[in-house]
Steps between C-alpha positions, in 0.01 A plus 500: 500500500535864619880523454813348409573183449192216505518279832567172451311181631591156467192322479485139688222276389409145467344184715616138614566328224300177648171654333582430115788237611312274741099602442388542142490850532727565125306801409578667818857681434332623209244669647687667776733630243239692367432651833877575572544668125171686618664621777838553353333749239293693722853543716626586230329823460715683732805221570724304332378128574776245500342137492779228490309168476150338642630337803404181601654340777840620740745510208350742227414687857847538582547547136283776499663634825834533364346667128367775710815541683729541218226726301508724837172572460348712783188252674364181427187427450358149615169415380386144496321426191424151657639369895882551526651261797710715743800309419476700122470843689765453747699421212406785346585716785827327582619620132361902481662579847474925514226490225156582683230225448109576469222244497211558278227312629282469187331247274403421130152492518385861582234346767305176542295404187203267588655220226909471602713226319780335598763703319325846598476367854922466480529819373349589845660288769796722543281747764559232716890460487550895490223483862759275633807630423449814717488157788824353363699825519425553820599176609845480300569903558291701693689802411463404145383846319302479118219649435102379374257601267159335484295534202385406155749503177264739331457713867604877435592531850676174562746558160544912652606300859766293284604802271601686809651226711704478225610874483548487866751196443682709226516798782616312755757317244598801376550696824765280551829694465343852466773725642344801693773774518494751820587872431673558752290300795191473631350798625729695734338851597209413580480169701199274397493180706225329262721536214796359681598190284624113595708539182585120547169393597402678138770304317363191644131534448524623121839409345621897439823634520633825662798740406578852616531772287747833633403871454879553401408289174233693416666845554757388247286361272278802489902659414545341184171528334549717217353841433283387197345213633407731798362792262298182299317394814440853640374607168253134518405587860399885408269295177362228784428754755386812625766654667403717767740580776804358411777747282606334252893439652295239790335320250841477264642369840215269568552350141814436555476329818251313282676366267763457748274277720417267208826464429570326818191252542596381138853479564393289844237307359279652747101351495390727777640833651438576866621889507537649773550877472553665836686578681825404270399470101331817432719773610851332419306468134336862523182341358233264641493234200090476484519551111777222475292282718183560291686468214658085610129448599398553129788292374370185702691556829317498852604787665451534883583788683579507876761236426186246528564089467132467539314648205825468289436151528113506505590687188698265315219203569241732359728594148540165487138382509387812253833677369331838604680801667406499910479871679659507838171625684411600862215664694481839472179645514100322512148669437266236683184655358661402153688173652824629367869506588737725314815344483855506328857625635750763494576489140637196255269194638316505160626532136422784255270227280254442784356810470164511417391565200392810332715648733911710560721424780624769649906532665439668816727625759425298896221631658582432878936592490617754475875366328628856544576404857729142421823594411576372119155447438284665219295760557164303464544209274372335199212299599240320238119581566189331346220280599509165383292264232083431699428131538547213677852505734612248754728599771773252652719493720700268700502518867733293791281325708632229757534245258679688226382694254075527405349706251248773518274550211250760453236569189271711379573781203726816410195795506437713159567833606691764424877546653547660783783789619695273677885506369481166441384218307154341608232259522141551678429161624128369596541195706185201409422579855416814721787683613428476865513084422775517280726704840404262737634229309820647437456537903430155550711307305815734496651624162782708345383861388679475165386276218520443179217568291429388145177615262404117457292241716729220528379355841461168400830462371647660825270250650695213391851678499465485897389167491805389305705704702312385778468827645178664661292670364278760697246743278442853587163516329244246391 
């Protein structure tokens, strides 16, 4: 598991009784307990495995139904160690209403020996209910969504499929309830119709929660901070960073805006900040908060600036499935010879540990305003600078299409290079495709120009997080 707490899957596994009731076949529950323990341990690895009772006909199913229920455990697992009657699985799914169901479509035998007996044969003859209950949903709920896995027990792949359907079910259970706090709004100077959220269309599609946060709280928090706790950060910022521009009174003041700013998203319960800092927050604060921002993003909160719902929320799915920081990321700048795009944002949309290693941010003054010429404003700002960790990234992003929101997902990996002058923090991003493809696809399928981008490759989970959600899916790449 990459972070926090192990998902949990209730495991669901059994036959008709009639075989070692009715036909001889006593050995049978023994052997496909074997099998189920085998799959319970290799599970295991990764999840916590909750496995009730070896179910048998409707009763223990609905037995089973109501153990998982009351555990909470995120997804249930169905595999048919022998053929289950769809009166046991609608049972089943009559009892775990919310919890996602997948169907494993898998066997004891790991193929088809030349000498089968009768008992190894059982362990076998669950393929064929888990072929047709795909049939029987469709018939009793056609909108019925769970998800399938075919494979082996012993099958790397088939276990990784299960491992992150279940972290997608933990994502999507967890999402649930997230509140996403606006500072002050959505973004107000500039307008940006793709950003433009269906706040309620959001709430309905993932289960967050929205609050609005005011500038006038922040200008008094930033009041009361007191002078020593500002001195102890400036004095940690001046050991963190190269300070170049900046005098040291701007960086005091960004510090405590800082500590300020944290102040409120604890005192809210804030999971993700949408900041929006023109044309209100910055000069009634006399400090753009970029190192405040950086600074929640290293403490575990998704921080998106331009007041966006979007990648705040693609955000919070993605700590969810990996618990790592996300940098608010753009287009900025490509080399096609090199298939690159340099990428980032005006300051705060990464935190100070994402740097890469071996290397010093920098606190830089804005590059492209000139703050002399907004009334209340600093003169030029404390802005983080660095280039963040190579490897593989995804970038996400949720986009409102006619249907509600769909998801935009892009791979490839963060380039090793050095960091550029920019006045910002940054990521050079090769796409797994050539940049002229990669373009038109944003062309042809439509996509927000912010997303959220994390130093991990966690398509596959994201994969299954839209099916749960049932939300589309669209790739930028591949």
């Amino acid at each position: 598991m990459k972070s926090g707490q192990k998902p949990k899957i209730g495991l669901f596994a059994g036959g008709i009784e009639q075989y070692w009731t009715e036909c001889g076949m006593d050995a049978l529950p023994a052997a496909m307990e074997r099998d189920i323990q085998r799959l319970k341990k290799r599970l295991e690895k990764e999840c916590e495995v909750f496995y009730p009772l070896f179910v048998g006909n409707e009763a223990e199913a609905r037995e089973a139904g109501k153990a998982f229920a009351a555990k909470d455990v995120d997804m249930v697992l169905m595999y048919h160690a022998t053929y289950i009657d769809d009166e046991m699985t609608v049972a089943l799914v009559e009892e775990i209403r919310g919890i996602f169901p997948v169907l494993f479509l898998s066997q004891g035998l790991k193929g088809i020996p030349d000498q089968i007996g009768l008992i190894e044969s059982g362990t076998c003859w669950g393929v064929n209910s888990a072929a047709q209950l795909p049939g029987s949903f469709r018939r009793l709920w056609p909108d019925f969504n769970y998800g399938f896995v075919f494979g082996h027990l012993d099958n790397d792949r088939a276990i990784g499929e299960i491992l992150q359907y279940a972290r997608a079910a933990r994502c999507v259970k967890n999402l649930r309830g997230k509140l996403v706090g606006f500072l002050p709004h959505r973004s107000a100077g500039v307008p940006m119709y793709d950003t433009f959220p269906d706040e309620a269309r959001m709430m309905g599609q993932t289960g967050i929660k929205l609050c609005f946060l005011y500038i006038h709280d922040l200008l008094e928090g930033m009041k009361v901070v007191g002078e020593k706790e500002v001195e102890a950060l400036t004095d940690e910022l001046y050991r963190l960073c190269e300070v170049v521009e900046p005098p040291r009174d701007e960086v005091m003041l960004a510090a405590r805006q800082a500590i300020a700013l944290e102040r409120m998203v604890q005192k809210n319960g804030i999971d993700a900040l949408a900041i929006d800092m023109f044309p209100g927050l910055t000069p009634i604060c006399g400090m753009i908060p970029c190192v405040g921002m950086a600074r929640l993003i290293d403490s575990g909160v998704v921080v998106a600036t331009e007041g966006d719902l979007s990648v705040s929320v693609a955000g919070l799915m993605i700590r969810e499935l990996c618990g790592r920081p996300i940098h608010f990321w753009e287009h900025l700048m490509f080399d096609e010879e090199k298939n690159w795009v340099l990428g980032g944002h005006e300051g705060g949309c990464a935190g100070f540990s994402m740097a890469k290693r071996g290397t010093k941010p920098k606190l830089r003054n804005t590059q492209y305003i000139d703050f002399g010429k907004i009334s209340g404003a600093p003169h030029g700002g404390v802005l983080p600078e660095f280039i963040t960790e190579p490897g593989p990234v995804n970038l996400l992003t949720l986009f409102r299409g006619e249907q509600g929101y769909e998801m935009r997902l892009a791979r490839g990996e963060s380039v090793d290079t050095p960091p550029r002058e920019v006045h910002f923090e940054h990521t050079i991003f090769r796409p797994n495709i050539p940049l002229r493809q990669y373009f038109e696809r944003i062309n042809e399928v439509g996509s927000c120009h912010h997303f959220a981008l994390v130093h991990e490759d966690i398509s596959g989970e994201i994969e299954k997080v839209a099916h749960i959600l049932n939300m589309k899916l669209e790739y930028l790449t591949d």
